[in-house]
C-alpha positions as CSV (number, residue, x, y, z in Angstrom):
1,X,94.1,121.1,103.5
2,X,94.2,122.6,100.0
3,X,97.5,121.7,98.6
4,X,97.5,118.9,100.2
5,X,97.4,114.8,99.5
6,X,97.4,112.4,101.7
7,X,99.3,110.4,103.1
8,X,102.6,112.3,102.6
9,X,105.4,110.4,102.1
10,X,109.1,111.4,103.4
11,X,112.3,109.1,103.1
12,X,111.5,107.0,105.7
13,X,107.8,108.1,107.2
14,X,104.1,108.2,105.6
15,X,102.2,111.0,107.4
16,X,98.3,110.7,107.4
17,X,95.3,111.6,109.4
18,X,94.4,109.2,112.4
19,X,92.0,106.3,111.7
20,X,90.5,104.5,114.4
21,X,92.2,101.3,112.8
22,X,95.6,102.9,115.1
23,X,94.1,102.8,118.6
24,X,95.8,99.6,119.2
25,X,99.1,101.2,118.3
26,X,98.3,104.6,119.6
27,X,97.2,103.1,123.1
28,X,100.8,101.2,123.1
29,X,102.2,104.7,123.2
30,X,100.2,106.7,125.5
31,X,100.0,104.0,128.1
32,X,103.4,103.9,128.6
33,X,105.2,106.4,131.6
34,X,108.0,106.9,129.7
35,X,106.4,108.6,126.9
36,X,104.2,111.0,129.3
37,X,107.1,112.1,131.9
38,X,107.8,115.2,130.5
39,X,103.8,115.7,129.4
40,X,100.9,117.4,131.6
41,X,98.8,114.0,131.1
42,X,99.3,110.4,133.0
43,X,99.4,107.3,131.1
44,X,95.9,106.3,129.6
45,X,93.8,103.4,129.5
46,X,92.4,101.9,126.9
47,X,88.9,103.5,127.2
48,X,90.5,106.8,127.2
49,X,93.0,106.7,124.7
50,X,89.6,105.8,122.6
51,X,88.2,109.0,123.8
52,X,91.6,110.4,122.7
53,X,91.6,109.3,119.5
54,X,88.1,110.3,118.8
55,X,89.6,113.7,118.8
56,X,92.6,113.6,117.5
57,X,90.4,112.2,114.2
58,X,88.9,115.2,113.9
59,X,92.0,117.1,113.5
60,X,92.3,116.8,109.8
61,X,93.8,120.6,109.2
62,X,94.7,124.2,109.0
63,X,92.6,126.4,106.9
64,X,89.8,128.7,106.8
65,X,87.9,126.5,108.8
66,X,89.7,124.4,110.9
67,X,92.5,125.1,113.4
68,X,94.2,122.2,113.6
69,X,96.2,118.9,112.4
70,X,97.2,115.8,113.7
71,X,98.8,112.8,111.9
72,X,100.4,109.3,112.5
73,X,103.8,109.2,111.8
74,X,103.7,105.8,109.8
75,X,107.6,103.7,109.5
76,X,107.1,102.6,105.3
77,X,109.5,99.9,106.2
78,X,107.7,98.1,108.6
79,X,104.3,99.7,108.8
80,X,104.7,100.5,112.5
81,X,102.8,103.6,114.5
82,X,106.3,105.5,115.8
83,X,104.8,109.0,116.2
84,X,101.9,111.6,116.7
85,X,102.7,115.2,115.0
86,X,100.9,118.0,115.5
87,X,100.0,121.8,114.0
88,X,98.2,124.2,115.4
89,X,97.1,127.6,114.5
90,X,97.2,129.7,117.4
91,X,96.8,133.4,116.2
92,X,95.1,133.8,112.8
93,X,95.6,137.5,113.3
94,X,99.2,137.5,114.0
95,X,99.3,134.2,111.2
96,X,101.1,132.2,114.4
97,X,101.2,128.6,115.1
98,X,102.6,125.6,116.9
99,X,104.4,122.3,116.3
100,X,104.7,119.2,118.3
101,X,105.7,115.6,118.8
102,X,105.5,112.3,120.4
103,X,107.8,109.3,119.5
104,X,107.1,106.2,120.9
105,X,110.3,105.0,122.9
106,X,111.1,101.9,120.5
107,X,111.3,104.3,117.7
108,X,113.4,107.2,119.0
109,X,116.7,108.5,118.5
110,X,116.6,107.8,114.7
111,X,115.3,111.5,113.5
112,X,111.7,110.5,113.1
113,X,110.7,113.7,115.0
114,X,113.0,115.5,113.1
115,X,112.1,114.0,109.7
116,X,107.9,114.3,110.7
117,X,108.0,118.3,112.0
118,X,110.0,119.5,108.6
119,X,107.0,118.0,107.1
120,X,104.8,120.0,109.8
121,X,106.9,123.4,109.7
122,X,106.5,122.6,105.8
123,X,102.5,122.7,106.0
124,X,102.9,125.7,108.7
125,X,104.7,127.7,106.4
126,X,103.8,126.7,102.7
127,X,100.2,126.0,102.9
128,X,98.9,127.8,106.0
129,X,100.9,130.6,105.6
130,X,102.0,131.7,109.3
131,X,104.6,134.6,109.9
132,X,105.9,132.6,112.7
133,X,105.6,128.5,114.4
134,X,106.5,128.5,118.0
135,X,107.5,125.1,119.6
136,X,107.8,124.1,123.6
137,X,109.1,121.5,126.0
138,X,109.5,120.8,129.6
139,X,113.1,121.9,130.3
140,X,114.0,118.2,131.2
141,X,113.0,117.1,127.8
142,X,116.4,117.5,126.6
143,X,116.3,115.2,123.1
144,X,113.1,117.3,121.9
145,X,115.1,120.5,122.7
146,X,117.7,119.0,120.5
147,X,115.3,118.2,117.9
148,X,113.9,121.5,117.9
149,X,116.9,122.9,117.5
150,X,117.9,120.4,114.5
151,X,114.9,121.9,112.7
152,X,116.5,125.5,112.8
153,X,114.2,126.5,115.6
154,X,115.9,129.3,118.0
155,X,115.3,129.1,121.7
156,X,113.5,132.0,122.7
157,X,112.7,131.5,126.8
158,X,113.6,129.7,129.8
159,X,110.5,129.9,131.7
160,X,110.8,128.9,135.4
161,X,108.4,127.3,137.2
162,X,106.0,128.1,135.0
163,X,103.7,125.0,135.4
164,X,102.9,122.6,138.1
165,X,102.8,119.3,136.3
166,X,101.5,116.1,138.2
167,X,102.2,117.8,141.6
168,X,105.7,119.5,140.5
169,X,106.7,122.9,139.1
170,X,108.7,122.4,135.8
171,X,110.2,124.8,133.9
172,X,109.3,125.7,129.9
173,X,111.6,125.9,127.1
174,X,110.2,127.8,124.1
175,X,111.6,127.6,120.2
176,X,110.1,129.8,117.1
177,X,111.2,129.8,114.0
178,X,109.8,132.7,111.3
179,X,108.7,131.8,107.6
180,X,112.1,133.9,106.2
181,X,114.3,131.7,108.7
182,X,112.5,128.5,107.4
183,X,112.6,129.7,104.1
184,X,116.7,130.3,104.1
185,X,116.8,126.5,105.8
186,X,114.9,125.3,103.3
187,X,117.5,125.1,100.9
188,X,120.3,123.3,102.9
189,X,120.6,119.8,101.9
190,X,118.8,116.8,104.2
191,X,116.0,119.5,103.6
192,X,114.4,117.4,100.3
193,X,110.7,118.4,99.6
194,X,108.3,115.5,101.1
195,X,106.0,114.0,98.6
196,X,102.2,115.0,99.2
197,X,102.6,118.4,98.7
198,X,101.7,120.3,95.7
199,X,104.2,121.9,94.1
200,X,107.1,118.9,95.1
């Protein structure tokens, strides 16, 4: 992405692009039932989260080109795989786009989702210009609500029973947050420009 360096470094996190070096750590997440409750896939094997991560390597960003990003969420203190962050364009007419998050279980309750999707909503709104970034959760997810909302994100639906997930109906939460709103949150403290981005 233009305006970009990799990897970019926050307090406690170094965001970069997949490498298949992480399917060992990446497959320790995704095989695990506690991190896919609350997602529309069941835990992988190892052969698929290969064919996972053959994707997600592609992902590499959000310009004229290309419509979406996905990075490790690296811990600079130990060097540990503790997340998977994503951005997506959705609309290029309408300059809309998406956010989202896994923390492995180990590693959450510390604000590394919070700490890796300011970087996101950063890139979202600073370098790939959107008007607006939604975000969504199962209604049961209740700590990435919370982190939503951390991130300034306002809920904007309730949606019930709006998708049968492994053989249930759940219901949908939905956040957005628009490029003035991020821009006015952007100056509160515990908001500190990430390094990696030009201009910081």
């Amino acid at each position: 992405m233009r305006g970009v360096t990799f990897p970019i470094l926050t307090d406690r996190l170094q965001l970069r692009p997949f490498e298949p070096t992480d399917l060992d750590a990446l497959h320790d997440m995704q095989s695990r039932d506690d991190v896919t409750r609350y997602l529309s896939w069941q835990p992988r094997n190892r052969e698929q989260t290969e064919e996972a991560l053959r994707r997600i390597i592609e992902l590499r960003a959000v310009d004229d080109e290309s419509d979406g990003l996905r990075v490790a969420a690296i811990r600079r203190d130990t060097g540990a795989l503790v997340g998977d962050l994503s951005l997506w364009r959705t609309s290029r007419e309408h300059q809309q786009g998406e956010i989202g998050f896994v923390v492995h279980p180990d590693h959450q309750g510390l604000g590394f989702a919070t700490e890796g999707s300011v970087v996101m909503l950063r890139l979202g709104f600073e370098v790939a210009r959107f008007h607006r970034i939604e975000a969504s959760c199962d209604a049961r997810n209740l700590a990435s609500a919370r982190v939503m909302e951390r991130l300034g994100m306002r809920r904007e639906a309730h949606l019930v029973e709006n998708e049968l997930v492994k053989g249930e109906w759940t219901d949908g939460l939905v956040y957005a947050i628009l490029a003035s709103e991020w821009e006015a949150r952007e100056g509160r403290p515990g908001f500190a420009p990430p390094r990696g981005l030009r201009g910081t």
